[in-house]
Residue frames as a rotation matrix with the C-alpha (Angstrom) as fourth column:
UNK 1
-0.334 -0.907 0.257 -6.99
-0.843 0.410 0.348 18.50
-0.421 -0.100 -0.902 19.62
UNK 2
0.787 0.559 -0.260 -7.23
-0.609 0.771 -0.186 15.45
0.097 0.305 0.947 17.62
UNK 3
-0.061 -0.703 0.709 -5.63
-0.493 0.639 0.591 12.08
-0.868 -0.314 -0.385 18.25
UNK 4
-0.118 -0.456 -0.882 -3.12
-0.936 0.348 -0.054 9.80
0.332 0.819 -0.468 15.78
UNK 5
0.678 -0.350 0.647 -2.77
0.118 0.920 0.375 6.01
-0.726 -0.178 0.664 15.81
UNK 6
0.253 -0.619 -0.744 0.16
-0.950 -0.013 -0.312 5.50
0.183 0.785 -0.591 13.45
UNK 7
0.888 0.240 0.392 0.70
-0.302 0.948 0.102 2.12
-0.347 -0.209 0.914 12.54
UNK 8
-0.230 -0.956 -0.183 4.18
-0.771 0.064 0.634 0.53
-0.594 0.287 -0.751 11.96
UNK 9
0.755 0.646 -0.107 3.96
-0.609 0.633 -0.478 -1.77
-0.241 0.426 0.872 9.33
UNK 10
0.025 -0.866 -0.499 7.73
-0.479 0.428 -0.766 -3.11
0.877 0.258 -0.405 8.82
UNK 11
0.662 0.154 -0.733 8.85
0.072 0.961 0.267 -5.78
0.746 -0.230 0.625 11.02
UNK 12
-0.316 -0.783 -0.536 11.51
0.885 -0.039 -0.464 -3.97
0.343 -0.621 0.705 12.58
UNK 13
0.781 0.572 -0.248 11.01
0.614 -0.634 0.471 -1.23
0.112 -0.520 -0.847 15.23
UNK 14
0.336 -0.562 -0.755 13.68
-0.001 -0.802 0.597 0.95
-0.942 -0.200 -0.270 14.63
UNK 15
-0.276 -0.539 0.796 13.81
0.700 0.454 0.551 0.87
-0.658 0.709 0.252 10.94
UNK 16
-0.988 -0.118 0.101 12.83
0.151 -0.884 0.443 3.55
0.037 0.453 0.891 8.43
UNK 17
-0.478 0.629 0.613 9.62
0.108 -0.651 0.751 3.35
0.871 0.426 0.244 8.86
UNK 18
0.590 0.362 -0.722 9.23
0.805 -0.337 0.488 4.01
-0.067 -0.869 -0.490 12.68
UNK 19
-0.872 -0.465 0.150 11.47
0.488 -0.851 0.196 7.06
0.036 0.244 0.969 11.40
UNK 20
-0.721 0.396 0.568 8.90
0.348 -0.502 0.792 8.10
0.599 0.769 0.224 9.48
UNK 21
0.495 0.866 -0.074 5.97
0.443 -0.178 0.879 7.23
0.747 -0.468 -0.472 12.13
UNK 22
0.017 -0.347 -0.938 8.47
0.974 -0.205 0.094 8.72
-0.225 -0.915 0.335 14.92
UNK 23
-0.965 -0.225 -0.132 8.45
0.220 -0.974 0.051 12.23
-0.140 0.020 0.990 12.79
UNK 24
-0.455 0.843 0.285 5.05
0.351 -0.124 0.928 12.18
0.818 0.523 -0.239 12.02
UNK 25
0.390 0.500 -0.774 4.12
0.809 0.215 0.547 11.78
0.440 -0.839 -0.320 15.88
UNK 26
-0.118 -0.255 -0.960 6.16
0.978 -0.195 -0.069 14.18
-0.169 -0.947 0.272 16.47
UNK 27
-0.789 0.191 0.584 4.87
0.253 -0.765 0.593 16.90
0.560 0.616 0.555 13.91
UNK 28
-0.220 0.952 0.210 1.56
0.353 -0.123 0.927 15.91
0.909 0.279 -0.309 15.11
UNK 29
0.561 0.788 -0.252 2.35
0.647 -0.228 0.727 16.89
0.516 -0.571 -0.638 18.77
UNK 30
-0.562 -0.817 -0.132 4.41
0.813 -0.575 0.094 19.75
-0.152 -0.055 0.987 18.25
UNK 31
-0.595 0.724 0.350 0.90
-0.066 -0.478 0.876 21.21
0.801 0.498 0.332 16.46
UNK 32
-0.639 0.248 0.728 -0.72
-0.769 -0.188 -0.611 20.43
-0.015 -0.950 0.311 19.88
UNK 33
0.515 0.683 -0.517 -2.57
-0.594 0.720 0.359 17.09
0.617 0.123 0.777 18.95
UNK 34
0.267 -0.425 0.865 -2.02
-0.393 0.771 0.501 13.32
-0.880 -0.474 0.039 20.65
UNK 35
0.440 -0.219 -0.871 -0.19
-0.586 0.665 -0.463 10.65
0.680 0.714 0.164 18.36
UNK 36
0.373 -0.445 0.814 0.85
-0.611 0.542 0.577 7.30
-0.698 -0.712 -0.070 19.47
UNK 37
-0.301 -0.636 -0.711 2.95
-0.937 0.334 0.098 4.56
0.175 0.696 -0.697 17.71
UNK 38
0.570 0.402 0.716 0.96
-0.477 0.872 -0.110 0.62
-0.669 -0.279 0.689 17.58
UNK 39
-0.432 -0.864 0.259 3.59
-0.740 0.504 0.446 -1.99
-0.516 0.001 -0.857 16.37
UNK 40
0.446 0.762 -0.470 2.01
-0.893 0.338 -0.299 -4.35
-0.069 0.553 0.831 13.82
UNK 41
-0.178 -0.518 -0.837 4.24
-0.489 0.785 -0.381 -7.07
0.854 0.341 -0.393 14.16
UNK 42
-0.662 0.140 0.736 3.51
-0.749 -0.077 -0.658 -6.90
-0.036 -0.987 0.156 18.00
UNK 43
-0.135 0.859 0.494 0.14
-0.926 0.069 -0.372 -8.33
-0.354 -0.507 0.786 17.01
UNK 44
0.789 0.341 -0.511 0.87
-0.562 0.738 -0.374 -11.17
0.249 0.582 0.774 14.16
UNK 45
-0.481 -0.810 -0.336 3.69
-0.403 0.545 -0.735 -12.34
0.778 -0.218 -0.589 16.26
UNK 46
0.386 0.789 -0.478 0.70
0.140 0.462 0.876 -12.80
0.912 -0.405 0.068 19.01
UNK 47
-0.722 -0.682 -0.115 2.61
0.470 -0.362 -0.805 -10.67
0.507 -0.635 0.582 21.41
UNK 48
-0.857 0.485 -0.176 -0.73
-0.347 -0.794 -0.499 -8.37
-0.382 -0.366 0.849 21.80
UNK 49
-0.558 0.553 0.619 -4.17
0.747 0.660 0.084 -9.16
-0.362 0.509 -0.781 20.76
UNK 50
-0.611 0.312 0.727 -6.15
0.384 -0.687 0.617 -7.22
0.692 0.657 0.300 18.40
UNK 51
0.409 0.872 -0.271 -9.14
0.706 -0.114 0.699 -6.79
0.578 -0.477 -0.662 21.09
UNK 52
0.291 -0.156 -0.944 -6.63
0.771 -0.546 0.327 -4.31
-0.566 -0.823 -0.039 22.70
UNK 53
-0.767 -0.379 0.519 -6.93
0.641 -0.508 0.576 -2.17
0.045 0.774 0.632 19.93
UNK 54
-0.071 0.856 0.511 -10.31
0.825 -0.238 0.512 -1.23
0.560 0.458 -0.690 20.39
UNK 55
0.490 -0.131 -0.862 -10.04
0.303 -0.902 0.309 1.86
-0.817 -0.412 -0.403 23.35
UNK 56
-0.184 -0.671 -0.718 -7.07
0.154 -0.742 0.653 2.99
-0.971 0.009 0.240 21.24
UNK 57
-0.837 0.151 0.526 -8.50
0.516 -0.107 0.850 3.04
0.185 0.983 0.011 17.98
UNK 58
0.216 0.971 0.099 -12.16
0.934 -0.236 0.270 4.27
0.286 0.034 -0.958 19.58
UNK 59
0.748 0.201 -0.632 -11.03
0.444 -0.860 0.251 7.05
-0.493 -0.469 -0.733 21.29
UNK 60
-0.666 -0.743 0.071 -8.59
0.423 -0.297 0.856 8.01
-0.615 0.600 0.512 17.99
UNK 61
0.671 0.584 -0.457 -9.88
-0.334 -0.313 -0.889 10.44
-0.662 0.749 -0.015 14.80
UNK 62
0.505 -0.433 -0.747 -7.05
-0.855 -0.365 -0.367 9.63
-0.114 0.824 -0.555 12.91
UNK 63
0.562 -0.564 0.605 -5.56
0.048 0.752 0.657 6.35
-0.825 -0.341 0.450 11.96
UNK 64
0.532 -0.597 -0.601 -2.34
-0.826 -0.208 -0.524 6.28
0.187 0.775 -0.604 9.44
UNK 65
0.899 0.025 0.436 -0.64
0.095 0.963 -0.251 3.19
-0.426 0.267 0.864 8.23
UNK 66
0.568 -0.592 -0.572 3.63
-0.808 -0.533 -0.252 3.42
-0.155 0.605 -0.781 7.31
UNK 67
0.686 -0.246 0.685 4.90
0.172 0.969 0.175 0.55
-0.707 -0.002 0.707 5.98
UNK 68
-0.212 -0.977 0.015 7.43
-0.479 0.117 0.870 -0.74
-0.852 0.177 -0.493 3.75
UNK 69
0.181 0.550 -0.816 7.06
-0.956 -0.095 -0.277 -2.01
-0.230 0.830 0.508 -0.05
UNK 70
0.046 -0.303 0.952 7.08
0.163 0.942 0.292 -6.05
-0.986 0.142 0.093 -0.13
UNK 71
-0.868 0.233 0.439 7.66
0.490 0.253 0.834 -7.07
0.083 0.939 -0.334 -4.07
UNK 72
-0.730 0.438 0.525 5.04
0.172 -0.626 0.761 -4.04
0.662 0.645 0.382 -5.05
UNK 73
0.156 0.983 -0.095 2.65
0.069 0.085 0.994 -4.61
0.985 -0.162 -0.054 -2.18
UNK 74
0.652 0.094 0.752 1.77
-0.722 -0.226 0.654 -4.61
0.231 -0.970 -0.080 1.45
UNK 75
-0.860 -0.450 -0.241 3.92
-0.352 0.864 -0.360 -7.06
0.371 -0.225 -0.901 3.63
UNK 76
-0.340 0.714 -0.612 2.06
0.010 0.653 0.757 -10.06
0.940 0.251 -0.229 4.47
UNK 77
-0.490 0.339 -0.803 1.84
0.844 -0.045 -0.535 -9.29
-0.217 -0.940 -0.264 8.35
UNK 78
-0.782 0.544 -0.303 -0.09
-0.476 -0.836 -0.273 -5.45
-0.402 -0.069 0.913 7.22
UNK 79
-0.149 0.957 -0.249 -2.70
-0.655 0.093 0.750 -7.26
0.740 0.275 0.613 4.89
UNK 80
-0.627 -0.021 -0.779 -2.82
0.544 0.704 -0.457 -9.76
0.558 -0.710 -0.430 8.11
UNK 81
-0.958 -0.064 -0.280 -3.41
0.225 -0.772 -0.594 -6.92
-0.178 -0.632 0.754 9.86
UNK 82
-0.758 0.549 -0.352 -6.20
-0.566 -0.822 -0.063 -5.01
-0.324 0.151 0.934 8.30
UNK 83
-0.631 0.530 -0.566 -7.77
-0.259 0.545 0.798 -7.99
0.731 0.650 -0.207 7.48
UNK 84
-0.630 0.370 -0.682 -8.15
0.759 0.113 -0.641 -8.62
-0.160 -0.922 -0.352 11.45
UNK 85
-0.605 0.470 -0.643 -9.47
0.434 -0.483 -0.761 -5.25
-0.668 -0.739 0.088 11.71
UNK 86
-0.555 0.790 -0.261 -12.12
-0.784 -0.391 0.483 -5.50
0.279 0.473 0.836 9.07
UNK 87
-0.435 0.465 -0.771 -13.20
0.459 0.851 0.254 -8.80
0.774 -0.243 -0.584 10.49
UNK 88
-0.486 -0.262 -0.834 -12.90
0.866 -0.019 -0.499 -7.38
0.115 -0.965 0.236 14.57
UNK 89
-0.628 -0.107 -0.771 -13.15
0.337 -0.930 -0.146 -3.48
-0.701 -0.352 0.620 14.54
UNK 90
-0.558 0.085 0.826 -15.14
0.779 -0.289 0.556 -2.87
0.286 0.954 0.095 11.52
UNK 91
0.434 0.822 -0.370 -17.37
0.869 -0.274 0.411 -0.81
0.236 -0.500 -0.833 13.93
UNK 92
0.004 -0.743 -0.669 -14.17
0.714 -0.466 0.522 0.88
-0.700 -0.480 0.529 15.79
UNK 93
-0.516 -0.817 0.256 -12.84
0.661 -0.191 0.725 2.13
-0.544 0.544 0.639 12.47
UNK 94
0.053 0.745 0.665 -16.21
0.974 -0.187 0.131 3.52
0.222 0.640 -0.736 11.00
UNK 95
0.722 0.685 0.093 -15.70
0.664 -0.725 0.184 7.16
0.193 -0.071 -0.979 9.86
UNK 96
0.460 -0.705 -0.540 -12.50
0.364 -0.405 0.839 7.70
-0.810 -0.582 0.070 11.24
UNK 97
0.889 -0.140 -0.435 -9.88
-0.445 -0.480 -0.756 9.21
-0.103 0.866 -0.489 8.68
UNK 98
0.377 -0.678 0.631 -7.17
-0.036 0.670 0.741 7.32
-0.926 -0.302 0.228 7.38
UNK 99
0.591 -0.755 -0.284 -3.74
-0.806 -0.564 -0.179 7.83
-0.025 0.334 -0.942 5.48
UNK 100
0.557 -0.737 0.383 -0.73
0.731 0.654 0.194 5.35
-0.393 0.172 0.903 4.46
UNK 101
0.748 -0.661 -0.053 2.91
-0.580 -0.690 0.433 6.21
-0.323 -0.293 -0.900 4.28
UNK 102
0.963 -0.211 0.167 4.97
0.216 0.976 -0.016 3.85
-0.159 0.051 0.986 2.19
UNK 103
0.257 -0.898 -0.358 9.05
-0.919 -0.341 0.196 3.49
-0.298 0.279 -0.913 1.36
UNK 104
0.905 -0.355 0.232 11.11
0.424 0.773 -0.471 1.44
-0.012 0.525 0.851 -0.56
UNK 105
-0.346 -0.924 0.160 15.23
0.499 -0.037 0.866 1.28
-0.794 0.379 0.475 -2.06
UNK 106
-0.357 -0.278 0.892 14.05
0.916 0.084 0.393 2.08
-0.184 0.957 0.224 -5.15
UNK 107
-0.934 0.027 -0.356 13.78
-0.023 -1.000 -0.016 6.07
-0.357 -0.007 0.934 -6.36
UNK 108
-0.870 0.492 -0.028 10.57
-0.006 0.046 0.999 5.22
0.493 0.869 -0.037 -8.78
UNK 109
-0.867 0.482 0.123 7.48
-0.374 -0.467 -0.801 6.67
-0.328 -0.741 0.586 -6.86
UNK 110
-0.172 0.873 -0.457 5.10
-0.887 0.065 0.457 4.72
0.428 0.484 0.763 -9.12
UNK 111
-0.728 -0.606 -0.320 6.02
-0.338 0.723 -0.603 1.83
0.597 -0.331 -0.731 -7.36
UNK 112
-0.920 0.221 0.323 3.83
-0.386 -0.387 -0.837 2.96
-0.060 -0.895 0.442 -4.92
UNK 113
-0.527 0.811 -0.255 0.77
-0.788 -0.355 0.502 2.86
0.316 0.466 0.826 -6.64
UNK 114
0.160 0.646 -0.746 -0.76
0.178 0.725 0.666 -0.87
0.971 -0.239 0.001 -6.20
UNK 115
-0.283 0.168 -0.944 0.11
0.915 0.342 -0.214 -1.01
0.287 -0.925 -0.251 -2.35
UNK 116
-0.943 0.315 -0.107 -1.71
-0.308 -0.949 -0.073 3.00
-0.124 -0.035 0.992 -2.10
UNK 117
-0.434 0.878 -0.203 -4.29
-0.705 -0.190 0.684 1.50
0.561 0.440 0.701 -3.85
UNK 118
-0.076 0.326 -0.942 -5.13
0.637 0.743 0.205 -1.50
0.767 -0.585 -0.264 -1.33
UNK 119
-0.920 0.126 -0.371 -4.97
0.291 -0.415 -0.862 1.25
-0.263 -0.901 0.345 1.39
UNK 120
-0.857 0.491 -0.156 -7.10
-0.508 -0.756 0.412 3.22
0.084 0.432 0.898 -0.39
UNK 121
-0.663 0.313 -0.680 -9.47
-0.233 0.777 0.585 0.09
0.712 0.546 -0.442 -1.15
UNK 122
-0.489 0.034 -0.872 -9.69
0.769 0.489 -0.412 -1.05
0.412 -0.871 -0.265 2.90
UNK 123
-0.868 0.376 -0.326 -10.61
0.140 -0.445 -0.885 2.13
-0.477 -0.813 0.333 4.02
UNK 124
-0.447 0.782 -0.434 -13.65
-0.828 -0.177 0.533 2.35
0.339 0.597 0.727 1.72
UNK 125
-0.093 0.727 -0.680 -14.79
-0.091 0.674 0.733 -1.07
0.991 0.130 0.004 2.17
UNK 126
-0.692 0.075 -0.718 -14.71
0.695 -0.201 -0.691 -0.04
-0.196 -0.977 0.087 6.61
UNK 127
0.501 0.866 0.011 -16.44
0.835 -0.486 0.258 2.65
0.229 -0.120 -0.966 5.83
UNK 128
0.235 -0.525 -0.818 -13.49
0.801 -0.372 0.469 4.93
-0.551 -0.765 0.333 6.64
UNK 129
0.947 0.228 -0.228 -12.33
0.117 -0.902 -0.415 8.70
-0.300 0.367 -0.881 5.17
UNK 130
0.119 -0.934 0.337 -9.23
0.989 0.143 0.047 8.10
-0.093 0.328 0.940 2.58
UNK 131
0.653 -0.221 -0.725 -7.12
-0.112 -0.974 0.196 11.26
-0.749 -0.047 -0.661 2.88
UNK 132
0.892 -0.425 -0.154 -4.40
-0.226 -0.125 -0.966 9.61
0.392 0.896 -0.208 0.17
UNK 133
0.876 -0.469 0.112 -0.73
0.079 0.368 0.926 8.62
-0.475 -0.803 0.359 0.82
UNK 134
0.567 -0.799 -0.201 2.82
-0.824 -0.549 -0.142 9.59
0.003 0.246 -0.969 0.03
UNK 135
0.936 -0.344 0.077 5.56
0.346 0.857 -0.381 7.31
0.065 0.384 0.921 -1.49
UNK 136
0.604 -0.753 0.262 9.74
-0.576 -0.185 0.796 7.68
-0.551 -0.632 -0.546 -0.16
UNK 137
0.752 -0.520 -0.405 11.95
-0.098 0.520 -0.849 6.27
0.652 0.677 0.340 -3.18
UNK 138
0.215 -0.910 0.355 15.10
-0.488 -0.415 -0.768 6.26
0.846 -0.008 -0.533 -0.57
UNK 139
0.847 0.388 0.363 14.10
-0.510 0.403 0.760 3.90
0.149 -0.829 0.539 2.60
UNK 140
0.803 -0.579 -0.137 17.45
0.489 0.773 -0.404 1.57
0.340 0.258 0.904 2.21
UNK 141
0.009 -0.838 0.545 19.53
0.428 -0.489 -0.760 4.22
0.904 0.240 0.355 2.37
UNK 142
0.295 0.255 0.921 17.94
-0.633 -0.669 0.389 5.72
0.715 -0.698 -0.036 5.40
UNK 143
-0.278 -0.321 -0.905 18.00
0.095 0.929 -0.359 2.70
0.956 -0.186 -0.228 6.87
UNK 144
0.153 0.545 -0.824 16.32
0.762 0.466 0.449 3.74
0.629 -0.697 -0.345 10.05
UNK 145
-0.861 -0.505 0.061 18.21
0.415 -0.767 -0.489 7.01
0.294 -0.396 0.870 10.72
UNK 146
0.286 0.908 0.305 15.91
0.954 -0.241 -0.178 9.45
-0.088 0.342 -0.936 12.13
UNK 147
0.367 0.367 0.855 15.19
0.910 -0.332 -0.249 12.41
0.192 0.869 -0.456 10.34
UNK 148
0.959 -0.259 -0.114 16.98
-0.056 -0.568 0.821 14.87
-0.278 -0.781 -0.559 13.12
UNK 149
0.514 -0.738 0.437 19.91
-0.024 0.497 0.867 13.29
-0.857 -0.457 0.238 12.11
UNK 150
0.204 -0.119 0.972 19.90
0.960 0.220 -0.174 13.35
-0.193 0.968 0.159 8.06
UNK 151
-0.737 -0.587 -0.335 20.69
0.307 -0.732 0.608 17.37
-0.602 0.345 0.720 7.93
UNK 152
-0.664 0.368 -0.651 19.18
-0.554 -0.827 0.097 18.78
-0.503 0.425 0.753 4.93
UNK 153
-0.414 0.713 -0.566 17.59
-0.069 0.595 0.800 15.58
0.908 0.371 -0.197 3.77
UNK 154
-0.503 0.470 -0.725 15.92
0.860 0.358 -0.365 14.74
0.088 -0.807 -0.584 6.81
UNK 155
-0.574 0.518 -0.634 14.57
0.088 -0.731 -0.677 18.34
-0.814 -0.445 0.374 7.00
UNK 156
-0.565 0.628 -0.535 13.16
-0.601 0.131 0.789 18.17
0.566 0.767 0.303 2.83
UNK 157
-0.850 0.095 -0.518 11.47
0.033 0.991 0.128 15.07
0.525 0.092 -0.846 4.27
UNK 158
-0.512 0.512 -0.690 9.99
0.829 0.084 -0.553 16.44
-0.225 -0.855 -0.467 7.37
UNK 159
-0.868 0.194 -0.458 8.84
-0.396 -0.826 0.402 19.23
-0.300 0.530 0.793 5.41
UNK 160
-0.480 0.592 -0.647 6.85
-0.659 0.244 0.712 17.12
0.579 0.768 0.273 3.28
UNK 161
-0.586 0.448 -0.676 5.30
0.698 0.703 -0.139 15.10
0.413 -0.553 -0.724 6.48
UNK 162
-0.741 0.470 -0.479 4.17
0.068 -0.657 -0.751 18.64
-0.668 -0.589 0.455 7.66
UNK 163
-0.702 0.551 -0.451 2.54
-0.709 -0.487 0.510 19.70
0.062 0.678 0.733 4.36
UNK 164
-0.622 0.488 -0.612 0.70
-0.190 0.664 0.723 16.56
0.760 0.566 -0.320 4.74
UNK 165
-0.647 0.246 -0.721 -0.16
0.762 0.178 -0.623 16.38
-0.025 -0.953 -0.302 8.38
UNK 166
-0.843 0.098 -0.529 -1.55
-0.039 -0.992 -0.122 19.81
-0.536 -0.083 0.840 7.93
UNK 167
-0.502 0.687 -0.526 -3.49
-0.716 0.011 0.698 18.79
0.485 0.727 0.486 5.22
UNK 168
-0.458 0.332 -0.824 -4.67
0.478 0.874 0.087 15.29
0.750 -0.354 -0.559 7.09
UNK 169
-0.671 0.300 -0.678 -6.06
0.738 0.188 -0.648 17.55
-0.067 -0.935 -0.348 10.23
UNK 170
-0.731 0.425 -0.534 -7.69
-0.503 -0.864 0.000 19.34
-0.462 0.268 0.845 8.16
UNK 171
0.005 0.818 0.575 -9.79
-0.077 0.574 -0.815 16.61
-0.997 -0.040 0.065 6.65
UNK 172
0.596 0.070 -0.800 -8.27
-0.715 -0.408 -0.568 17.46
-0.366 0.910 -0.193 3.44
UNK 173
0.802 -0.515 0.304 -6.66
0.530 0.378 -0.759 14.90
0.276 0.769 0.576 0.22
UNK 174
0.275 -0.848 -0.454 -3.12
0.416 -0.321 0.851 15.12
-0.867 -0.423 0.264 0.99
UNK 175
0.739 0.153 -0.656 -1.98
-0.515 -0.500 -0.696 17.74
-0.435 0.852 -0.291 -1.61
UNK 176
0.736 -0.676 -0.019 0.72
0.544 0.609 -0.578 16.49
0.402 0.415 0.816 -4.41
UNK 177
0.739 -0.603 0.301 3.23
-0.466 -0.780 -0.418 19.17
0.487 0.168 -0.857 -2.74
UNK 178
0.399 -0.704 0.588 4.13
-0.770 0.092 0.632 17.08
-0.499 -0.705 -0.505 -0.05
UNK 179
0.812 -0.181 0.555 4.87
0.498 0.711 -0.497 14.21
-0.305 0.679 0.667 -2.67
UNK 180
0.910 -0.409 0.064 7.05
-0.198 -0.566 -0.800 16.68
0.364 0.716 -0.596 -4.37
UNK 181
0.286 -0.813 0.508 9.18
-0.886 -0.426 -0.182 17.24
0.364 -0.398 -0.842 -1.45
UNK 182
0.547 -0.150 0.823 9.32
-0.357 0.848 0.391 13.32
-0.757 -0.508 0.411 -0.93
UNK 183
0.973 0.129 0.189 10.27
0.127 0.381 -0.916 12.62
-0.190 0.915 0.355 -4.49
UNK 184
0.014 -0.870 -0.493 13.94
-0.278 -0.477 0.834 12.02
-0.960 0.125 -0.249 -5.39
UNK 185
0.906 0.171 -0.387 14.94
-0.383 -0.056 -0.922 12.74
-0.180 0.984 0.014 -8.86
UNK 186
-0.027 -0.835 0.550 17.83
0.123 0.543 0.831 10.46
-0.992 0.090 0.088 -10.38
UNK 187
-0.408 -0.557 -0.723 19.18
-0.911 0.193 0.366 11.07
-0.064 0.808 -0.586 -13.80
UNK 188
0.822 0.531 -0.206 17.72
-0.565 0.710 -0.421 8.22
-0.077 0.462 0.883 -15.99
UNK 189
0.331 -0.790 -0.517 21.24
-0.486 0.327 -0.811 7.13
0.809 0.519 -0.276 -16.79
UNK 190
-0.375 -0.666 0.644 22.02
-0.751 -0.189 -0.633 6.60
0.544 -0.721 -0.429 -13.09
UNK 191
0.199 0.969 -0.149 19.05
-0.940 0.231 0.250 4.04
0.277 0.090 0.957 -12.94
UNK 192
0.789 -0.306 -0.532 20.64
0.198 0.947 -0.251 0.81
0.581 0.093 0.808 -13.62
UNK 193
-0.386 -0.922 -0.026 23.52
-0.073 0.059 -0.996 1.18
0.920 -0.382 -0.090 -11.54
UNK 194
-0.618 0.018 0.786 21.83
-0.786 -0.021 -0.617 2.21
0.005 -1.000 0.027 -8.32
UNK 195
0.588 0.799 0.124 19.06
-0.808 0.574 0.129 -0.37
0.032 -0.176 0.984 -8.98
UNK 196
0.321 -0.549 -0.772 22.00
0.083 0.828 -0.554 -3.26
0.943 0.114 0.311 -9.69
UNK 197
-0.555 -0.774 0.305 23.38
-0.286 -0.166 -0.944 -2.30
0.781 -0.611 -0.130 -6.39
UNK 198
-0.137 0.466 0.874 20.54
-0.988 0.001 -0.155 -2.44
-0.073 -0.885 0.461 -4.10
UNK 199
0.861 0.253 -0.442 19.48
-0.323 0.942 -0.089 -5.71
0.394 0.220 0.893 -5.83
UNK 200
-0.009 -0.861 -0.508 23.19
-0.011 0.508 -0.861 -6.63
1.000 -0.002 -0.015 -4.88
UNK 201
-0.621 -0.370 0.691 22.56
-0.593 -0.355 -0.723 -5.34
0.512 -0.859 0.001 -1.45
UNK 202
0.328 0.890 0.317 19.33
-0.945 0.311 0.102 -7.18
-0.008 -0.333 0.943 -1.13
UNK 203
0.536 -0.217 -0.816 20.98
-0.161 0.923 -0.350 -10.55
0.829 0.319 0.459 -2.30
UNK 204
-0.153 -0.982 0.113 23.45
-0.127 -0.093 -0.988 -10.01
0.980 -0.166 -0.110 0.70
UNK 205
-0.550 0.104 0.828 21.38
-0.834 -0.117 -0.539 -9.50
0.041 -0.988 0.151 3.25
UNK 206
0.646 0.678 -0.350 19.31
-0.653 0.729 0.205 -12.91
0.394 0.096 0.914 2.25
UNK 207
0.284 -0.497 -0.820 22.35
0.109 0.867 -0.487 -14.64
0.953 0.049 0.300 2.13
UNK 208
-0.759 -0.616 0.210 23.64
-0.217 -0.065 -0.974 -13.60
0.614 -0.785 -0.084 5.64
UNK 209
-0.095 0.684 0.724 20.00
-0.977 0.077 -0.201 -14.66
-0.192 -0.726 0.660 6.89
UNK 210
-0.622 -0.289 0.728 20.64
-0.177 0.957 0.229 -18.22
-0.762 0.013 -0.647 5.61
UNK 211
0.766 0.643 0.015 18.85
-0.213 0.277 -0.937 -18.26
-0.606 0.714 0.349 2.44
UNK 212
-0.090 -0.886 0.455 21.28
0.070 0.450 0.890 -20.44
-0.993 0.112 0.022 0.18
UNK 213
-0.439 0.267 0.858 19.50
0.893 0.235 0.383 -20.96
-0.099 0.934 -0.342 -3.25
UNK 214
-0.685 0.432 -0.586 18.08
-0.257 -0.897 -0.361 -16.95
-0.681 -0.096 0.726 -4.46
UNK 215
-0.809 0.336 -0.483 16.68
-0.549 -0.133 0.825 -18.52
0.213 0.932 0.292 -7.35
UNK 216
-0.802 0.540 -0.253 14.40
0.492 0.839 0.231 -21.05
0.337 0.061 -0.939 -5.68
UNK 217
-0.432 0.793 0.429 10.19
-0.700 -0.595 0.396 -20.00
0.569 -0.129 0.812 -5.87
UNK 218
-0.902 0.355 0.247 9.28
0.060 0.669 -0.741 -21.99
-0.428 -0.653 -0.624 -2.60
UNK 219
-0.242 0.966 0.090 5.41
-0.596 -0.075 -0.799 -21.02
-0.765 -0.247 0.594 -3.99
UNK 220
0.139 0.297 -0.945 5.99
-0.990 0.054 -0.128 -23.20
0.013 0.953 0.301 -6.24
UNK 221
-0.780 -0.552 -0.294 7.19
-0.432 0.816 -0.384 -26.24
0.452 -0.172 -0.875 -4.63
């Protein structure tokens, strides 16, 4: 039996990606393993301190990371995050194996690529065993559903979380199959529309959180 940590890396705890880490956990102990679920906002909101990571991360082989895509990259509470626990744990973490799980609105799976590669990056410079990670063009839309619930998407999906789990407790590079079965294909033509929409959806949900001005670049002020 080997044990999961699955990190949540989105700010919300019942959004698509505690979907994801809620099917993963449960792939992984349906196969007869442990998997638990550690809240990452929990810790940069200073609800929890990192130092109570260390039992559950020492007595873990596996540690997997599912976040959301900020503007191409990690959000700023995950690189918070992993920055603690190369500072803190760098000991904890040595050796262990470790995976990332990312989603986004947008269908374009290259997307993925720079905030893969910072996973990829961290666990090398811990000392840790990159297994590779899997990109979800379709997160928005889920919107937190879980994957029980989505019918025949939700089963393509969990498909492709087995093929990878399978591979991950095996010690093995997650193959490209389970990518496959994550990958949605859109007509090129259909591009611009759905992208104008989400962007429309995204503008909406700023404004209803009280952002007034979309155009202003506070880092610049």
């Amino acid at each position: 039996m080997k044990r999961l940590v699955i990190f949540n890396g989105s700010p919300r705890k019942n959004g698509t990606s505690y979907s994801f880490s809620h099917t993963i956990k449960k792939l992984a102990e349906d196969s007869g393993n442990a998997a638990e679920i550690v809240h990452i906002i929990d810790y940069f909101d200073g609800k929890k301190d990192i130092d109570s990571l260390i039992h559950i991360i020492s007595k873990s082989d596996i540690l997997g990371l599912v976040t959301p895509l900020y503007v191409d990259t990690l959000p700023y509470p995950v690189i918070w995050f992993l920055e603690k626990l190369s500072c803190d744990l760098r000991t904890e973490l040595n050796g262990k194996d470790f995976f990332a799980v990312s989603q986004c609105g947008l269908p374009d799976v290259t997307l993925f690529k720079p905030l893969l590669g910072s996973c990829r990056i961290f666990a090398e410079s811990v000392s840790m065993n990159w297994l590779g990670g899997l990109g979800y063009g379709g997160g928005a839309i889920i919107n937190g559903e879980l994957m029980e619930n989505l019918g025949s998407k939700g089963r393509k999906i969990t498909s492709g979380f087995k093929i990878a789990l399978e591979d991950i407790l095996n010690e093995k590079m997650i193959s490209s199959r389970a990518q496959d079965l994550l990958t949605i294909r859109i007509p090129k033509i259909l591009l611009w529309p759905i992208s104008a929409f989400l962007n429309y959806k995204s503008k909406s949900m700023a404004r209803k959180s009280g952002v007034k001005d979309l155009s202003s670049k506070v880092y610049l002020e």
